[in-house]
N, C-alpha and C positions, 0 to 999 in steps of 0.2 A: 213496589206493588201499586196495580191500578186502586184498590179499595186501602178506604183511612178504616180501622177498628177499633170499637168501642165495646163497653161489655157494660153489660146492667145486672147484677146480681142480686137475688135479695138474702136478707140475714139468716133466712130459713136454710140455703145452702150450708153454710159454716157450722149449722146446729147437726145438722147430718153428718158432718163428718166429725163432730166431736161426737157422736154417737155412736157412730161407727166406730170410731177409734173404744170407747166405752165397753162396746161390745166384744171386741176383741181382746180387752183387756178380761171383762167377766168369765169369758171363755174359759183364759186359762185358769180362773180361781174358780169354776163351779165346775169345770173340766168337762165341757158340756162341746160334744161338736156339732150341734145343731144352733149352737150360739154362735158357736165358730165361725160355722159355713155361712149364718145369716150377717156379720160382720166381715166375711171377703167381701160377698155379692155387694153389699154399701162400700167399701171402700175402692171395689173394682169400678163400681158404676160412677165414683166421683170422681177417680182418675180418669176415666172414660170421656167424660163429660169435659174436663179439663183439655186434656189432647185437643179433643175435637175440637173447642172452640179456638185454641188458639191456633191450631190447622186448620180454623173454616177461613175458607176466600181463597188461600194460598194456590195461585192457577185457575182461577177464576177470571174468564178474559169477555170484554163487553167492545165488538166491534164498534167504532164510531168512527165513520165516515162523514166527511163535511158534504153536506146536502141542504138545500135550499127549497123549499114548495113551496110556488107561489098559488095565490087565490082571488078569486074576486068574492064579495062577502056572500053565507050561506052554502058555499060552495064545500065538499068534504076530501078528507083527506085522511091520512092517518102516518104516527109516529111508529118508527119500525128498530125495535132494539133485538139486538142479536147477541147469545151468549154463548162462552164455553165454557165446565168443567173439566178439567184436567188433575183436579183436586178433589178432599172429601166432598160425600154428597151432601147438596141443600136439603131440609129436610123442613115438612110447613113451613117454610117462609114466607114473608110477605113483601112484595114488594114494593114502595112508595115512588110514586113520581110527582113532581110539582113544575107546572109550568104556566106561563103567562096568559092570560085570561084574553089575550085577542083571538083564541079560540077555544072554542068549549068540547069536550070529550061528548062522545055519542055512547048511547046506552046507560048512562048514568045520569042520575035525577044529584049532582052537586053545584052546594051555593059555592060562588068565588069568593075568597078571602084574603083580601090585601091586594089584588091584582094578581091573585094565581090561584090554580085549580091543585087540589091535592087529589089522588088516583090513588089507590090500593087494591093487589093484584096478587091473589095465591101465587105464591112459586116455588117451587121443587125441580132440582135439578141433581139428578144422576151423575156417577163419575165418568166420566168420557161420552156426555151428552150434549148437543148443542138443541138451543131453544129460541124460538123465536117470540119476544112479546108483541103483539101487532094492537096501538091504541087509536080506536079511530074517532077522528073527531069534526066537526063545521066550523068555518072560517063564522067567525065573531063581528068582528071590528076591526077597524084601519090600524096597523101595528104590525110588528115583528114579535112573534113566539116564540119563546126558544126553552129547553129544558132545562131547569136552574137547578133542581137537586134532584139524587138519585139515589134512595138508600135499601138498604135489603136488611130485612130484619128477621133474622133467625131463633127460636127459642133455646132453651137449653134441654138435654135430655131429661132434664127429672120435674122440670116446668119452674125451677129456682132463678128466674131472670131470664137475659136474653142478651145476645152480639149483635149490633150494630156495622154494616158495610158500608161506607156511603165512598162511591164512587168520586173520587180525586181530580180526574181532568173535565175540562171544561166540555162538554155534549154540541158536537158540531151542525147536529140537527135543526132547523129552523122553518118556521111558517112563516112567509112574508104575505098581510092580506091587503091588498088595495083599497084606493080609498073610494067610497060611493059617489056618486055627482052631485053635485051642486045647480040645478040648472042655473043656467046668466039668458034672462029672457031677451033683451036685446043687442044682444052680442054681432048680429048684420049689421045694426046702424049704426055702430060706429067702424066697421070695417072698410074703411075709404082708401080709396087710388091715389097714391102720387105717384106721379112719373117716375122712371126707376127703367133698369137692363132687366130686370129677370121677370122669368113669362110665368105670368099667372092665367087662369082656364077661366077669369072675369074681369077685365078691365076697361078704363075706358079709353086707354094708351095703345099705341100698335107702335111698334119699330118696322117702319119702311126699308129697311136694310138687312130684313129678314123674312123673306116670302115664305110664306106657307102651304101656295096652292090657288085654286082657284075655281070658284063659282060661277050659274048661271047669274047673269045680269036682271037685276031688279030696275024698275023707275027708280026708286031715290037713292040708288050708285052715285055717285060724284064720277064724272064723265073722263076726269086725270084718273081716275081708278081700275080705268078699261084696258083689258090685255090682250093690244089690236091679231099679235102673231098666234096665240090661242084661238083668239075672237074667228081668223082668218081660215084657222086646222080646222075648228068646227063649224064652220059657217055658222054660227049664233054669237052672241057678244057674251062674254065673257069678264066676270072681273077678278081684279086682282085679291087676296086674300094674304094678310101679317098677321106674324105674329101679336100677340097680346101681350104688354109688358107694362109691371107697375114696381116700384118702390115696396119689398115686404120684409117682411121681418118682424117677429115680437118678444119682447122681454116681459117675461112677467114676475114681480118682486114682491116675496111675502115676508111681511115683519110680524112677524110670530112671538113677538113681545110687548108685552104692559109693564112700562115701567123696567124692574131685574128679575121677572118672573115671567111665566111663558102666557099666551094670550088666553082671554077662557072664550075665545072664538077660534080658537085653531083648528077644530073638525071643520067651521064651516068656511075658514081660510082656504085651508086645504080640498076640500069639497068644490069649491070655488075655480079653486086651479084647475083640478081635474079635469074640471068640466071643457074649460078653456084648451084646456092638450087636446082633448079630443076631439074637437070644432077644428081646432089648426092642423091637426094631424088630417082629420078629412076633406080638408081643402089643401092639401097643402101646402099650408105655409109654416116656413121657419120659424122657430122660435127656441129662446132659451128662459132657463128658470133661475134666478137665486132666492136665498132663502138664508136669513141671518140667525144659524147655527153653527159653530164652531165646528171647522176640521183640523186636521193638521194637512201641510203642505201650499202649494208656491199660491195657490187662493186662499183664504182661510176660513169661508165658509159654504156652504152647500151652493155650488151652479154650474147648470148644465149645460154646454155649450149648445149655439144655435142648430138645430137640423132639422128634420121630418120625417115622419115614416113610423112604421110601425115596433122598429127598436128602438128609437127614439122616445117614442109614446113608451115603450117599458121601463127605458132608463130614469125618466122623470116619474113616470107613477110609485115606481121601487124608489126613488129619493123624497116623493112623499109621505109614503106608507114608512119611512123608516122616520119620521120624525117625532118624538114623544114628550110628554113633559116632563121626565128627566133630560132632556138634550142640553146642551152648554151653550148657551146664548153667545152673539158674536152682533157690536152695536151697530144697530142698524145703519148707522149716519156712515159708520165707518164702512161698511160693506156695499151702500150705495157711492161713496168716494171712488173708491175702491173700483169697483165698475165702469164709472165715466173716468176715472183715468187708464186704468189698465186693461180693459176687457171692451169687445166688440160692442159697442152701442148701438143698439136696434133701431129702425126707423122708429116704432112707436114701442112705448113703455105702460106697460098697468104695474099701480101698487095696489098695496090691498094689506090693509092692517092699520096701527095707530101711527098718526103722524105726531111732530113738533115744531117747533120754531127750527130748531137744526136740521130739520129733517128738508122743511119748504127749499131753505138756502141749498141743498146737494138735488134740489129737484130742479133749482131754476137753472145749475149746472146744465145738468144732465139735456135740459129744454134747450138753453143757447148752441149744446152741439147739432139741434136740429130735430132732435126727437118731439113726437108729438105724446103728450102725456094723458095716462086717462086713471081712473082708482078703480076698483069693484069696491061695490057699494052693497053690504048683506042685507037684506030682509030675513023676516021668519023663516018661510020656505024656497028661497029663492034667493037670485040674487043679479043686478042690474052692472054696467059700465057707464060710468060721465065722466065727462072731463075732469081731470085734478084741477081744482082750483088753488093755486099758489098761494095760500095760506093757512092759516092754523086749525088745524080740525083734532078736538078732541081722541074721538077715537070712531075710524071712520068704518064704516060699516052698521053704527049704531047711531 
């Protein structure tokens, strides 16, 4: 059976059917059948009662398709449950749902409690009817939603207690909502050129072994730049025009821990990043993410391989948005190891979170392979890039 069943009864039940039974006995010593008949009717109506409950659910079917909505925050949506009876009918029921408070139900004025919203929702359902519960609700906050419990609470026919359903497998339903930006006010001035193959749309680099085309002629052309057989086609001078090519690529590393416990800067850790995906994504440039939370497999914590582009921007926002602080920490020293030995090292690197003594040592690694290293640095509203400086900082961002 998809539903677990409970029954709540009270003592008042048991006193009706010793009365019933009472009355049925008085019957036959007063010889009365109006004692009689009112002694079936109770004892029909407890059996009745009986049946039912322990036939309630039986073919009772709750579609649950694995589905994923994603949001950016304020943004609305709604949970969609689907049911069928093929068994007795529900009859006043109620239906509870509780789920994660990274987004709040619409139409209903409820406080969250513990990190989850509880919903209560008449329900009645017919034999061979299907039903659709539709709960709609606004993206909250940076987090994954999902529906945790699911119970259907039926009374009894004589109002002596009530059956409990609560639904068995796990609800594939989920809200994923992204995280808000962080702006990084000076994020152009440390964005510098080194020399490098790959064509960036601003550098100060050109590859001469790779034309692009060519323009009219200005005064301050360099006169070796002039492209005399063009020059000659259009009787005007003409110059040469290369490509644009620098060194890019970025790594950005968040230690999303204090100490064995998760950071109490991690919205604006995370906030921070975001912000940064977006600037690279709109220029273009490569970059990857990690982030020292425990996975399983041949990495062992959250990172995303270098790229660009607009699927890119969702893979990393979705591996944001799914970080909490229940997550399983993964040490950070070991995960930056972990990176400059076995994973592509970016020309430049941001960390962003608390450093240590062990942590400088795997940075000045990471630095000898050539990377240029920088931290974010959080303010109240806001937040900056400078240089990591190779030594011990408390806990940086503060």
């Amino acid at each position: 059976m998809e539903w677990k069943k409970f029954s709540v009864e009270d003592n008042s039940l048991s006193l009706t059917g010793i009365l019933g039974i009472f009355l049925l006995l008085a019957s036959f010593y007063f010889k009365s059948w109006q004692v009689f008949l009112a002694a079936v009717i109770f004892l029909l109506l407890i059996s009745a009662n009986s049946f039912y409950m322990k036939n309630l659910g039986k073919n009772l079917v709750m579609q649950n398709p694995k589905k994923r909505l994603k949001f950016f925050p304020n943004e609305e949506g709604n949970w969609t449950l689907k049911f069928e009876n093929k068994g007795l009918p529900i009859l006043r029921g109620e239906l509870k749902v509780f789920f994660d408070d990274s987004v709040a139900p619409l139409n209903y004025e409820l406080a969250e409690r513990l990190g989850r919203y509880e919903l209560n929702i008449p329900f009645t359902l017919n034999y061979n009817e299907q039903k659709i519960v539709t709960i709609p609700f606004a993206a909250r906050k940076r987090g994954v939603a999902k529906i945790r419990r699911l119970e259907l609470y039926v009374p009894h026919f004589l109002g002596f207690g009530e059956t409990i359903l609560e639904y068995r497998a796990q609800i594939k339903q989920e809200a994923l909502v992204y995280p808000v930006r962080l702006p990084v006010k000076n994020k152009l001035s440390f964005f510098k050129d080194r020399q490098g193959i790959s064509q960036a749309a601003y550098s100060l680099f050109e590859d001469r072994l790779s034309p692009a085309g060519i323009r009219q002629y200005v005064s301050t052309d360099s006169f070796n730049r002039i492209h005399w057989k063009a020059s000659a086609r259009k009787q005007n001078l003409q110059t040469k025009i290369f490509d644009r090519v620098a060194e890019t690529g970025w790594n950005i590393s968040l230690n999303v821990s204090e100490g064995h416990s998760i950071s109490g800067h991690l919205e604006e850790l995370i906030s921070g990043a975001a912000d940064m995906a977006y600037y690279w994504v709109k220029q273009e440039i490569p970059f990857s993410l990690c982030i020292n939370i425990r996975v399983a497999g041949s990495t062992p914590f959250y990172f995303i391989p270098a790229g660009s582009g607009k699927e890119h921007l969702q893979k990393v926002l979705e591996t944001l948005a799914l970080v909490d602080n229940h997550s399983s920490l993964y040490p950070y020293e070991k995960m930056l190891s972990f990176y400059g030995r076995k994973l592509a090292v970016q020309p430049y690197f941001i960390h962003a979170g608390q450093s240590k003594p062990s942590t400088i040592k795997v940075f000045n690694l990471i630095n000898r392979k050539g990377a240029l290293l920088y931290e974010l640095y959080l303010s109240d509203k806001d937040a900056v890039i400078q240089p990591l400086q190779l030594k011990i900082t408390e806990v940086a961002g503060r």
